[in-house]
Structures are given as C-alpha cells and as structure tokens.
PyMOL commands that place a pseudoatom at each C-alpha (Angstrom):
pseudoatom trace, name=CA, resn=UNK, resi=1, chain=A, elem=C, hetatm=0, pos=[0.000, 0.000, 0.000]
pseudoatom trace, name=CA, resn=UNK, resi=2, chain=A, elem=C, hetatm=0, pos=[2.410, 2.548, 0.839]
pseudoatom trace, name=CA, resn=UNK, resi=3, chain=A, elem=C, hetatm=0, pos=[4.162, 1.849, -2.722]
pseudoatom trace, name=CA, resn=UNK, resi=4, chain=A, elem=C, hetatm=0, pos=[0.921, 2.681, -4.283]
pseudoatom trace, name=CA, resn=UNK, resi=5, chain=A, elem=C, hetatm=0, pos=[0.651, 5.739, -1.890]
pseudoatom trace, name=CA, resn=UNK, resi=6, chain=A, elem=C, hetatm=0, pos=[4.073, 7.036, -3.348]
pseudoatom trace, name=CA, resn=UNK, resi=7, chain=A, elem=C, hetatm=0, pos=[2.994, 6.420, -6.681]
pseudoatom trace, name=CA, resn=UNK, resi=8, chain=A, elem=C, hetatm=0, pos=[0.160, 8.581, -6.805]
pseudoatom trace, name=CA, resn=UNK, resi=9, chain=A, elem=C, hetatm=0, pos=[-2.260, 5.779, -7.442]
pseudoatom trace, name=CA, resn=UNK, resi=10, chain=A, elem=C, hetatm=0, pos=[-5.646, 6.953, -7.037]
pseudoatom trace, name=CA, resn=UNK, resi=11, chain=A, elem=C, hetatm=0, pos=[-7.632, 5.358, -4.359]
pseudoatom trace, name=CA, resn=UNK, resi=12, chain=A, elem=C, hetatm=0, pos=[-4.346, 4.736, -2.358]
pseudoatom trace, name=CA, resn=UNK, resi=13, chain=A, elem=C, hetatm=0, pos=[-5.128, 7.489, 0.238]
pseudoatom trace, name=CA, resn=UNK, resi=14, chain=A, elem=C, hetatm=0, pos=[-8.630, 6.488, 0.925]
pseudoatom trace, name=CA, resn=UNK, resi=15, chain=A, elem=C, hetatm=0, pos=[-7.534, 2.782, 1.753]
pseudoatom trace, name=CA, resn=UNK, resi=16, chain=A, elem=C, hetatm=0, pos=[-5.100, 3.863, 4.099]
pseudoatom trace, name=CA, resn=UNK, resi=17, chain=A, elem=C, hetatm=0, pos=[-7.657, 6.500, 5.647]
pseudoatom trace, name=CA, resn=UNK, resi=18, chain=A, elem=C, hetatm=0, pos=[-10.091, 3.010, 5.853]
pseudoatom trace, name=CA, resn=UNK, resi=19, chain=A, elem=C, hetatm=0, pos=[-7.531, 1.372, 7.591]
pseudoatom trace, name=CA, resn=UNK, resi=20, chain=A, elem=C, hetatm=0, pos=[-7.044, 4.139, 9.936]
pseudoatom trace, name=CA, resn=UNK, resi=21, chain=A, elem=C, hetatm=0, pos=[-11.088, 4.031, 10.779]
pseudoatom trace, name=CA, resn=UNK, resi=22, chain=A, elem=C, hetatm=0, pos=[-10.696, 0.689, 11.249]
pseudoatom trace, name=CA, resn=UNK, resi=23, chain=A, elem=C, hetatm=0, pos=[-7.696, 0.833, 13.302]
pseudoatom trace, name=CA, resn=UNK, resi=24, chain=A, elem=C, hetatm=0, pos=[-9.572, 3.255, 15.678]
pseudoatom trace, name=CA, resn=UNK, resi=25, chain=A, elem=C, hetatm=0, pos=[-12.269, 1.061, 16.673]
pseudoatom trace, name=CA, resn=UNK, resi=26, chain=A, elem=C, hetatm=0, pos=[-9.691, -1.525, 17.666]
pseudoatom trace, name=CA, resn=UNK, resi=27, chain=A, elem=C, hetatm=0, pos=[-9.820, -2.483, 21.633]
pseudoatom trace, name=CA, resn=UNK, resi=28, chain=A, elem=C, hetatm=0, pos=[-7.113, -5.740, 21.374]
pseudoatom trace, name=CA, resn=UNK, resi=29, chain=A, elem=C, hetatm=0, pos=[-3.538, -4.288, 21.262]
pseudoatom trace, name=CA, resn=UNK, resi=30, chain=A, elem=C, hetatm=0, pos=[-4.488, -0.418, 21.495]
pseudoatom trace, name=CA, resn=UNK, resi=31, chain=A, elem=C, hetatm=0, pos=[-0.428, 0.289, 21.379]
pseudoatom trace, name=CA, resn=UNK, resi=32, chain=A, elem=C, hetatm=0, pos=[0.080, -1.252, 17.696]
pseudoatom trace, name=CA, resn=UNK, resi=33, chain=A, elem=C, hetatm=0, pos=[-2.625, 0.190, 16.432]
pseudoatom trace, name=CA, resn=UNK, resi=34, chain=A, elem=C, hetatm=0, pos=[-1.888, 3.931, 17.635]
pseudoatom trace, name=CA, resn=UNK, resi=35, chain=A, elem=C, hetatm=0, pos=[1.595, 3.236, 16.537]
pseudoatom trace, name=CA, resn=UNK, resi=36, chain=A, elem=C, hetatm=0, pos=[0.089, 2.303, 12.882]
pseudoatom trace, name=CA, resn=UNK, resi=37, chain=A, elem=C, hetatm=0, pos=[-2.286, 5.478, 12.873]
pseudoatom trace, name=CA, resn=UNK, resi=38, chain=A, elem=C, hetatm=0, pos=[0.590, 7.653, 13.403]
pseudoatom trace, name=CA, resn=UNK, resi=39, chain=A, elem=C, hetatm=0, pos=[2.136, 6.284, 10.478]
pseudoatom trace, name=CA, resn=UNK, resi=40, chain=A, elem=C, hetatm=0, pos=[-0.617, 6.535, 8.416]
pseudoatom trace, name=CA, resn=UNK, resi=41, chain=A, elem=C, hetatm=0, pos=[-1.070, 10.047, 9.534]
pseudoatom trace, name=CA, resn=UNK, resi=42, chain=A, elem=C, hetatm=0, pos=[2.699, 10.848, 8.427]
pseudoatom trace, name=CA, resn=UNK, resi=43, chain=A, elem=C, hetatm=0, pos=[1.633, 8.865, 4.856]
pseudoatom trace, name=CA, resn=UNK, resi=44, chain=A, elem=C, hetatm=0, pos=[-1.593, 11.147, 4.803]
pseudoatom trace, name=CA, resn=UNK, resi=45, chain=A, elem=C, hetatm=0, pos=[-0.114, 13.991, 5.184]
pseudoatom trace, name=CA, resn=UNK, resi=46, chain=A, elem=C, hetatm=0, pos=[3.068, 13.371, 3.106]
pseudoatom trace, name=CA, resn=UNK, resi=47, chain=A, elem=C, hetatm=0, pos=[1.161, 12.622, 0.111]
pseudoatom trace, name=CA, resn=UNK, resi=48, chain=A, elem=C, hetatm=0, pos=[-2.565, 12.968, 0.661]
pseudoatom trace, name=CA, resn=UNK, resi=49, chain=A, elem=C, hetatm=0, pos=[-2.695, 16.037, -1.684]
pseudoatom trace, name=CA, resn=UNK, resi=50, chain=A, elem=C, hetatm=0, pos=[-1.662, 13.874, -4.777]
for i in range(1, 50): cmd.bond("trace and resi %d" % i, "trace and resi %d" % (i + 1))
show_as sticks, trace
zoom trace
C-alpha cells in the first residue's frame, strides 16, 4: 500500500484512511494500532494532496 501511496495511485489514500477508521475502533492491542495510525497520519499527510 504505501508503494501505491508514493505512486500517486488513485484510491491509495482512501484505503489507508479506511484502515485508519478501522484501526480506531480496535480495543485488542491499542499500542500497535496507535503506533500504525501515526504512520498513516505521516503517509496522509506526506502525500494525501496527490
């Protein structure tokens, strides 16, 4: 995903923002999943704007 995310491939951001939603509604193993929503925030923010 995060190759897709560099490549500009449409769709890429809104997966990862999916995973993210997901992610926050996660109760088993709350420290992995904050740790992978702060990545995905960097990736968002890196190269949400296309």
């Amino acid at each position: 995903m995060a190759d897709d995310l560099v490549d500009g491939e449409p769709g890429a951001v809104a997966r990862l923002r999916a995973v993210d939603e997901e992610l926050r509604g996660r109760r088993e193993d709350r420290r992995r999943a904050a740790a992978l929503r702060e990545l995905i925030a960097r990736y968002v923010e890196d190269y949400g704007d296309g």
